[in-house]
N, C-alpha and C positions, 0 to 999 in steps of 0.2 A: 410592636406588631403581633397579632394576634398566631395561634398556630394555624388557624384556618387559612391566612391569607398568607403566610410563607408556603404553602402549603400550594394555592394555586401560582403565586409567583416560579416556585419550580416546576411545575406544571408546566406552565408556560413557556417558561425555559427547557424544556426538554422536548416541548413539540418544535419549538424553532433550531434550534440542534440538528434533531434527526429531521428535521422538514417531511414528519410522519407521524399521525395520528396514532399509529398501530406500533413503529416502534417505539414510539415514544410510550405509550400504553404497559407494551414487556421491558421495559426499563423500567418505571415506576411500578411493575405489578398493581395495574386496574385495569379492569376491562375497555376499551376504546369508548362504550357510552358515556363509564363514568368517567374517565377523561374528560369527555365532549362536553360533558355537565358543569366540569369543576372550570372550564376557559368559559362557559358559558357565563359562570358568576363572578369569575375575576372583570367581564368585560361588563358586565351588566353593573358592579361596583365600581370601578373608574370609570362609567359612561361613556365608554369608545371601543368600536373595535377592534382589533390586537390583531387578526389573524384573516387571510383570506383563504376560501378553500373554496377546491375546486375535486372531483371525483378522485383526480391520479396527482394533487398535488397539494401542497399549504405553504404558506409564505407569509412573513409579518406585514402587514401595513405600515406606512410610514409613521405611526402612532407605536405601533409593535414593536417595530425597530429601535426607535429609539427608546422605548421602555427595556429593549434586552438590550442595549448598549450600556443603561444605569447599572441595571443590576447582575449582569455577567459577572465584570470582574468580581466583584460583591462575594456572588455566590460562589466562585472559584476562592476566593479569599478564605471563606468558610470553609468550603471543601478540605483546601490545603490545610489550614489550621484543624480538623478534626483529624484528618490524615497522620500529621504529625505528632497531636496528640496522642494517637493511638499509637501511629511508631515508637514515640519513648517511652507507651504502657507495652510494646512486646507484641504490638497488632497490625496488622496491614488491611486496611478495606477500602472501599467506595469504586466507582464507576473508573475504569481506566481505557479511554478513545484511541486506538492504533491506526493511522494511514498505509498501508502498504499494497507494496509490490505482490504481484500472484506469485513471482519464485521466490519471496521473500517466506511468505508465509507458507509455502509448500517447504523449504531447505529451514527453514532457520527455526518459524513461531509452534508449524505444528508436532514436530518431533515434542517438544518442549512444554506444549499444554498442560497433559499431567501432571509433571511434577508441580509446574506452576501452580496450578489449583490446589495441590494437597498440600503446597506448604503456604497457601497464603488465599484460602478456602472463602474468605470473606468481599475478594476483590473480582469483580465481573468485568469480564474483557471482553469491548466492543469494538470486535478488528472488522476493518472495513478495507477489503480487497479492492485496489485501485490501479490500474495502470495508468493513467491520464495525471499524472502528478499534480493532483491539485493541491490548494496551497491548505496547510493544517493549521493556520490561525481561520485564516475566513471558514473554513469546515470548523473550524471551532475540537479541534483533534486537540491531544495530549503530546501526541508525537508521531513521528511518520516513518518508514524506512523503504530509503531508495538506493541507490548506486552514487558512488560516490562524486560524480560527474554531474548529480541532478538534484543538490542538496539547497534548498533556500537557506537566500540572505540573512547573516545576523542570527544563527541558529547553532546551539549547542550540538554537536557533531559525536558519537562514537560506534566506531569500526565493529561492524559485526564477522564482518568476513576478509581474508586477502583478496587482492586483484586475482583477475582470471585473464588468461588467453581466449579469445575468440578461436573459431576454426568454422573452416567452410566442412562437410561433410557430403556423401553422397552412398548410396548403395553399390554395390559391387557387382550388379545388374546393369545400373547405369554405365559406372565407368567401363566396362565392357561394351558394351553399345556406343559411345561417346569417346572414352579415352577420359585421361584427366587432363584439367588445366595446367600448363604449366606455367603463367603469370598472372597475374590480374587481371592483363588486358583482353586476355584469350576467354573470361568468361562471356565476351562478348559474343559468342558462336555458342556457349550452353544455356541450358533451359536453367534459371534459376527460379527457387522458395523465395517469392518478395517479400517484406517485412513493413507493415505498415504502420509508422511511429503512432502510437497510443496518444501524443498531446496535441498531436494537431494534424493528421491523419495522413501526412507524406510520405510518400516513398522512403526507405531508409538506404541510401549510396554507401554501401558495402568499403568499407574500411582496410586499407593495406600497409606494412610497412615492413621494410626489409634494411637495413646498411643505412639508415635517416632516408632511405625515399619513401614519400608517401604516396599513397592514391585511393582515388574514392571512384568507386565505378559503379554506376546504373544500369541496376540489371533488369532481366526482362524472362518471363516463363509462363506457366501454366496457373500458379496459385500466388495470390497475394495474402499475406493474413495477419493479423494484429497477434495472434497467439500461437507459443511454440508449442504444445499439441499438436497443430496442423500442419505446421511448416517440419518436423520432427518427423509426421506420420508420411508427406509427401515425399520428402526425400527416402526414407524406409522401401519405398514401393517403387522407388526407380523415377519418380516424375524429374528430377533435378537436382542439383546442388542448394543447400541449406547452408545459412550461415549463422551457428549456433549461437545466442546471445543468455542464454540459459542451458549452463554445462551440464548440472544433475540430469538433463531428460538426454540427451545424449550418453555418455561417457559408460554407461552399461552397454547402448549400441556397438558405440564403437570396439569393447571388452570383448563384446559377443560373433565380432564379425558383421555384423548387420549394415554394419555403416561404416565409411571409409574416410579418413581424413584426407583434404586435400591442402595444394598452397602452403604448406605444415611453415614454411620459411617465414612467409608474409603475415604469418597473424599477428594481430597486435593485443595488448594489454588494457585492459577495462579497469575502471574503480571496482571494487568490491562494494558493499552493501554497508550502509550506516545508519543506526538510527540517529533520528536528528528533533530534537527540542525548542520550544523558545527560553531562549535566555532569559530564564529567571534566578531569584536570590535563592530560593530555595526548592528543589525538585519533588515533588510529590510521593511520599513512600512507596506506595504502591509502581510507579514509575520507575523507581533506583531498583527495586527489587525483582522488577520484570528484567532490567537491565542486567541486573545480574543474572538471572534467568537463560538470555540469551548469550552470554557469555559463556557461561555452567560453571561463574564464580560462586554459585549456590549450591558446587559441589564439593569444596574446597574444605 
């Protein structure tokens, strides 16, 4: 194979990836024409179209598809073996794909950057903030990090963080005006911060547990919202009771007086945060080394 045509084969591979002409473009460092130029000759030499495109999107043809289904793993194969290569020269590079969670990469990935980059300067991290847990084979990711409650089948698993307590919280406004609850069942008379699950847009029924009783209660208030920003900022301001599912944006609140915890008896216990892999034989340098990264066994 010539260099020119591995050349646009990754091309093409990298537009179907990011399903984006433009990222795909600041990933290869070319401008988006010459991109457009270089799929334009891969398709005009196999005599078939590869890609359909539309103003706000791109997607492979069933020609496409199956050409990036030959040469994926292929070109992952390469990848890995130059990775490796370079790790036992003493070198970490190439593209490394992250699915996460927004408290993931707020608590965990961005403290961490820096260092990341200054000891392993040759490796480009394309973290892709996700709350809607999609799946990191079909995204075609490297690795994902979720809660450990929401971790796909058949996937190498490690612990970023301990479990946490949930907690309802409210403003000291509020409970003044209101009172607090004293059970579960009593949020049924306050105004609750609804939480609306990011995978498939449901109400989220509020979670209790005390002595092994459990219960799930459906709340009802002023704001509904998929992010705790808002659910965080409403209860602040007196709208209702909030129930914290990301601790770092609280636990200065409630430090500072702002916010009050409520139900303290009934919270219950979450998984903590894992990144999570496909099981393969060999892990990709630049991946072991982020891992260690998030660990701060890179500080050892």
């Amino acid at each position: 194979m010539r260099g020119s045509e591995f050349a646009e084969l990754k091309a093409f591979a990298a537009v179907v990836e990011r399903a984006s002409f433009a990222r795909a473009a600041e990933h290869l460092g070319l401008s988006p024409s010459a991109l457009s130029q270089t799929i334009r000759l891969l398709e005009a030499r196999l005599g078939a179209r590869l890609l359909n495109r539309t103003t706000r999107s791109v997607a492979p043809t069933a020609t496409g598809e199956q050409l990036y289904g030959r040469i994926a793993p292929l070109m992952r194969d390469m990848a890995e073996a130059v990775a490796q290569a370079s790790a036992a020269a003493g070198q970490t590079g190439g593209t490394l794909r992250i699915n996460t969670l927004g408290m993931a990469a707020r608590q965990v990935i961005a403290p961490r950057l820096g260092r990341f980059h200054r000891a392993h300067p040759d490796v480009v991290l394309d973290i892709v903030v996700d709350d809607a847990l999609s799946d990191i084979v079909t995204g075609r990711f490297d690795a994902g990090i979720r809660v450990g409650g929401r971790l796909e089948k058949d996937m190498v698993a490690v612990r970023l963080t301990p479990d946490v307590k949930m907690i309802a919280v409210a403003s000291p406004d509020y409970l003044e005006r209101h009172g607090a609850p004293q059970s579960p069942a009593h949020l049924h008379g306050h105004a609750c911060i609804n939480w609306r699950l990011p995978i498939d847009g449901r109400a989220y029924r509020w979670e209790f547990e005390k002595k092994g009783q459990r219960m799930e209660v459906a709340v009802d208030g002023p704001v509904v919202t998929n992010h705790s920003d808002i659910g965080v900022a409403a209860a602040m301001h007196g709208l209702g009771i909030a129930y914290a599912f990301d601790r770092e944006r609280v636990d200065t609140h409630l430090a500072s007086g702002e916010l009050v915890q409520v139900l303290a008896s009934w919270s219950i216990t979450r998984p903590g945060l894992f990144l999570y892999h496909p099981s393969r034989r060999h892990s990709p340098g630049a991946l072991r080394a982020f891992i260690d990264c998030l660990l701060d066994r890179d500080l050892a």
